[in-house]
N, C-alpha and C positions, 0 to 999 in steps of 0.2 A: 504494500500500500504506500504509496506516495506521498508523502508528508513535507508542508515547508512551512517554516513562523518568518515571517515579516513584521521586523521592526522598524520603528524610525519615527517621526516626527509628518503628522498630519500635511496634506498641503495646504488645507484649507485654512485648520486652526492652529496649526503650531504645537500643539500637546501631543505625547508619547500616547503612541498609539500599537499593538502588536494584533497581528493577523495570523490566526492560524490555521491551515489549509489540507484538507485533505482531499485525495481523487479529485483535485481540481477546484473545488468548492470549496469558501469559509463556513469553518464549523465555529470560529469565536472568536469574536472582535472583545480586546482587551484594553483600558485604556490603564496602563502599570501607572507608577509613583512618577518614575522619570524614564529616561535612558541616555546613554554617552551625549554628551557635549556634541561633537563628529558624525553622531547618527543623521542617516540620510533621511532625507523627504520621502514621505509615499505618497505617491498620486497616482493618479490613472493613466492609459498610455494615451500616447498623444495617437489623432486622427488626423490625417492630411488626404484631403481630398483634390489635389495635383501632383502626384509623381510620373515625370515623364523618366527617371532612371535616377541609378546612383551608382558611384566607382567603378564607373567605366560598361556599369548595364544600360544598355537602351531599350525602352519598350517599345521603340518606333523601329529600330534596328532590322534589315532585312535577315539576318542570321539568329536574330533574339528566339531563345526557345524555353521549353517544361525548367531547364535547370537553370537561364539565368536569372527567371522569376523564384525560383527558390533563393538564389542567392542572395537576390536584391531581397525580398521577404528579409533573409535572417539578417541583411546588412543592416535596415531601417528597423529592424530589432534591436542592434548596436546602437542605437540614436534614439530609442525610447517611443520608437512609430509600432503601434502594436497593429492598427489600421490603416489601410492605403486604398486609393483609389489609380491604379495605375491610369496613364493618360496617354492616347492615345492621339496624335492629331493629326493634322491635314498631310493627305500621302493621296496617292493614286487609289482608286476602290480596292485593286488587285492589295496593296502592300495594307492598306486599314483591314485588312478580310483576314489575311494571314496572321497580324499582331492580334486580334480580336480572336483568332480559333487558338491559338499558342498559350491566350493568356486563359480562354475557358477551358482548355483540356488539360493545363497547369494545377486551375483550381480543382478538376475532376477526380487527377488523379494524388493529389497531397492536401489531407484533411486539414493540415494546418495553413498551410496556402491557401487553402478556401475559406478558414476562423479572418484570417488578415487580410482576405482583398473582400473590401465591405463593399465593391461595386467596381466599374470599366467611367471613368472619365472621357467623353468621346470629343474633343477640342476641335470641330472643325471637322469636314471641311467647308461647310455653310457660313464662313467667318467673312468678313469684308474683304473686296481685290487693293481696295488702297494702300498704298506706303503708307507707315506708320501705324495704323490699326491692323495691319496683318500681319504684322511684327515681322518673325523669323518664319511665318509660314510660307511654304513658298508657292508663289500666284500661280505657277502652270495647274494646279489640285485645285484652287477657292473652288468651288461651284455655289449656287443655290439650293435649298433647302428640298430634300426631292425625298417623299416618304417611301417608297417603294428602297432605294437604296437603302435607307435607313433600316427598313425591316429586314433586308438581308443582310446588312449587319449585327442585328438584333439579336436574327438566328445566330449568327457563325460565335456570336459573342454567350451562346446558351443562354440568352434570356439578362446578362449580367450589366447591361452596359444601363446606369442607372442615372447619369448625369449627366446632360451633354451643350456645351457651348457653343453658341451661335449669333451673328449681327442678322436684327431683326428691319436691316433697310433693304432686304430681298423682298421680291414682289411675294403673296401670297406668306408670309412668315406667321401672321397671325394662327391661319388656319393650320400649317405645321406644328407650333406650341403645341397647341391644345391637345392633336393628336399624342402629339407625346406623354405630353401629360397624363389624357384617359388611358397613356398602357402603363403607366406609373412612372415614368419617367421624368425629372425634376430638369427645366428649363433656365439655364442661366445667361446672361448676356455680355460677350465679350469680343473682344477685337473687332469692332464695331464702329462704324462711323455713320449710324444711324441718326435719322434727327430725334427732337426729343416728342415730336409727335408717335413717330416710329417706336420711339421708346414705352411711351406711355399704351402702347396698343399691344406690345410686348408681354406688359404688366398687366392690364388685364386680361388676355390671354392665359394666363399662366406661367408666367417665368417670375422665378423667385430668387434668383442668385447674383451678382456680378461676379463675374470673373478676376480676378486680378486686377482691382477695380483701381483705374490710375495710371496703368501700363497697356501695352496694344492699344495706345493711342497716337492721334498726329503729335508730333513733334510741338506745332504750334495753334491753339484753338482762339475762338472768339471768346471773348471775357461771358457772356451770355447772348443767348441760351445756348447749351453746348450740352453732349448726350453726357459728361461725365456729373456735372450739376443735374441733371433730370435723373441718372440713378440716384444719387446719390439721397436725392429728397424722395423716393421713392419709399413710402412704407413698408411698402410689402418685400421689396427687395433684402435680402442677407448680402451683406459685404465683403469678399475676401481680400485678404491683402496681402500681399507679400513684405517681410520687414527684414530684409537681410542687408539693409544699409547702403540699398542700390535705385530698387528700384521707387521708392517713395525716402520725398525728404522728414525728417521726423515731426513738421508742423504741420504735411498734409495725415499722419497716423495718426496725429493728436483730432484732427477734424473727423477725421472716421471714427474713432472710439467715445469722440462726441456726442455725434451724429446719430450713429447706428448702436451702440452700448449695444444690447444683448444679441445683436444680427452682426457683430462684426467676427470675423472667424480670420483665425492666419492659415496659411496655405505655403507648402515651401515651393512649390514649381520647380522641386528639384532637378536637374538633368542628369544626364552621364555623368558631365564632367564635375560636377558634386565630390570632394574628395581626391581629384586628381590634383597633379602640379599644374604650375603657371604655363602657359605656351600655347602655341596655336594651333588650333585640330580641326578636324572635317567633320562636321556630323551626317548622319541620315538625312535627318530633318534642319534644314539649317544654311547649311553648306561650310565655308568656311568661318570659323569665329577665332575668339580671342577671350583667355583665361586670364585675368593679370593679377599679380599675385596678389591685391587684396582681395580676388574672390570676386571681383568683376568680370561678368560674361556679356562679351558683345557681339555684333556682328564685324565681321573682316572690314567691311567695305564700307565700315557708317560705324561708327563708334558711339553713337547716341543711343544707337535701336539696340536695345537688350534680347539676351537670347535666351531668358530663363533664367535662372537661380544657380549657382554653387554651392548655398546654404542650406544643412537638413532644418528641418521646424526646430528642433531643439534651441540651434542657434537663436532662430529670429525671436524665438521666448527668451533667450539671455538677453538679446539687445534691447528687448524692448523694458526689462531691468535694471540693467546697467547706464541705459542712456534716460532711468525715471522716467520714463512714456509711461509705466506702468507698475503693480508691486504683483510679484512675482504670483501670488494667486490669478490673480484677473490673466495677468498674459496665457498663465496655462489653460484655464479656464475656455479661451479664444482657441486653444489647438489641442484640447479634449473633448469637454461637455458641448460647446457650439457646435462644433461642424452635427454631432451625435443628434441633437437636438434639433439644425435644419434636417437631418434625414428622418427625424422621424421618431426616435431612440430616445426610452424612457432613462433619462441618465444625469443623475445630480452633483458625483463624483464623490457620493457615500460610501461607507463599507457596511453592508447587509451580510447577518447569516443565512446560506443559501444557495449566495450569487457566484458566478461563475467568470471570477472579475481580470479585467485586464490589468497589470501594475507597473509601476516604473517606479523604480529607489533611483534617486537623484542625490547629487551632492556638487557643492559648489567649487571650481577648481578655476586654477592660474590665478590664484591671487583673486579669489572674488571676482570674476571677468568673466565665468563663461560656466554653464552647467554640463556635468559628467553623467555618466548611466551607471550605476551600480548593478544594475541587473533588473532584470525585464522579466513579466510572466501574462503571456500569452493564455487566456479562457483556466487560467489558476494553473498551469503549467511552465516552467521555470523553462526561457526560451534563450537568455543568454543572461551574464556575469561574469561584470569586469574583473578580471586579476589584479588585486591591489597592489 
């Protein structure tokens, strides 16, 4: 029988807290007298609802297969990601068909692969042809919004593809949403140069997300009305944002977690090159970019237009501590319980006798700068632990 106690200091409230676990499930939540000084935080695992890869895995990749979604799985274990949504984006039908069958027959055949991918991220390729809103995707793929294609992705995806991103200034977009939507599918709006009429028809339609809200857009907008002000007041819409120090300045993060408090969710948009060294590489998707060594990823040919993240979420939950944007509950809180909570998931970031819970022991390293993983458990099953 499988047994583990989890100790450490709440994330929530700061008080000694011990968990103890059996076959997966808490049999008894203990709150002791105290514990070590040095004992790690316990909190929940983070949720990141954009991985397009990590340390050199691509999910876009024409070679990506069953083993390097295991790998990527146990890496983003390493980083305290208990759940991911891999991301899938704009490619030819033939190469989105291929990465959508590799990533459903992944989760078919590895039960723990299938606990961790909590859904298919489908980014495009229904996204805008503009420079600047279509970022790193590349224009020969954009097309318009075509449901027929979409269900034969659907299939190839087993049913799993549960998120998917779209600019709603395509003719007929409205009528697409919805569709989506009545097969349960959650509509977000991104790389988009939509007006804000466009937008607002979006919304009621059914799209409830932005994408990477502040990024995949033009370089330079009109002061008002512009689509990024119309999300942004948007009620119904959830917010994600990227915070790895790149692609938003830290007074437009302070206007989101203004703005949007309980819809704003962080997202890492991690890539391959996540983890790699500095220097210049070819992606799949992409083509040529540029790594530079503070973790900045751009395109080769335009140094302005970002090509995704090199930061796991972990990170962007440190930065947004270190740089007091936030106190260390609330940021996790944005890359746990939120994203859980836009899809649906009854989840407060409590410890219940019963539950069958995902964990992360954290502790604070390099001088107070930047949070560590102590070890991670996966549906009450101990998934990795760091060697101290």
């Amino acid at each position: 029988m499988t047994c583990h106690i989890i100790e450490g200091k709440d994330w929530q409230t700061g008080k000694p807290i011990r968990l103890k676990i059996r076959e997966g499930r808490i049999y008894e939540v203990v709150e002791p007298e105290k514990v070590s000084d040095d004992a790690p935080l316990v909190a929940p695992g983070l949720i990141d609802l954009q991985v397009n890869g990590y340390k050199g895995l691509d999910v876009n990749a024409p070679l990506f297969n069953t083993n390097d979604i295991r790998q990527l799985t146990a890496s983003l274990w390493e980083t305290g990601v208990t759940t991911f949504f891999p991301t899938v984006i704009t490619n030819s039908e033939k190469a989105i068909t291929r990465s959508l069958r590799t990533l459903a027959r992944a989760c078919r055949e590895d039960a723990m692969v299938d606990a961790s991918v909590g859904g298919i991220h489908l980014e495009g390729p229904f996204v805008s042809p503009e420079d600047g809103p279509r970022g790193a995707h590349d224009r020969k793929w954009v097309r318009p919004p075509d449901w027929e294609t979409f269900c034969r992705w659907q299939e190839a995806a087993e049913g799993r593809i549960r998120l998917i991103t779209l600019s709603p200034e395509w003719p007929d977009s409205s009528r697409f949403i919805e569709r989506c939507v009545a097969s349960g599918v959650k509509v977000a709006i991104g790389h988009t140069a939509a007006t804000p009429k466009q937008i607002r028809e979006a919304v009621a339609a059914g799209a409830t997300w932005s994408t990477h809200w502040g990024n995949g857009a033009h370089v330079m907008l009109p002061r008002h009305p512009n689509y990024l002000w119309e999300q942004l007041a948007a009620d119904e819409l959830w917010t994600s944002f990227i915070a790895d120090g790149h692609h938003l300045p830290d007074a437009v993060i302070r206007v989101i977690l203004r703005v949007k408090r309980e819809k704003a969710v962080l997202v890492s948009d991690v890539v391959a090159l996540g983890g790699m060294p500095p220097g210049q590489y070819r992606t799949p998707v992409g083509g040529e970019v540029v790594l530079t060594p503070d973790n900045r990823l751009h395109l080769a040919h335009d140094e302005r237009l970002l090509a995704g993240s090199a930061c796991p979420l972990i990170e962007a939950v440190s930065r947004l501590v270190v740089r007091g944007l936030t106190p260390l509950e609330t940021a996790w809180w944005m890359a746990s319980v939120s994203p859980a909570r836009y899809l649906g998931w009854s989840v407060d970031g409590k410890w219940r006798v019963g539950d069958s819970p995902d964990i992360v022991q954290v502790m604070w390293g390099d001088e107070g700068k930047r949070l560590t993983v102590h070890s991670t458990y996966k549906r009450g099953q101990l998934v990795f632990r760091h060697d101290l």
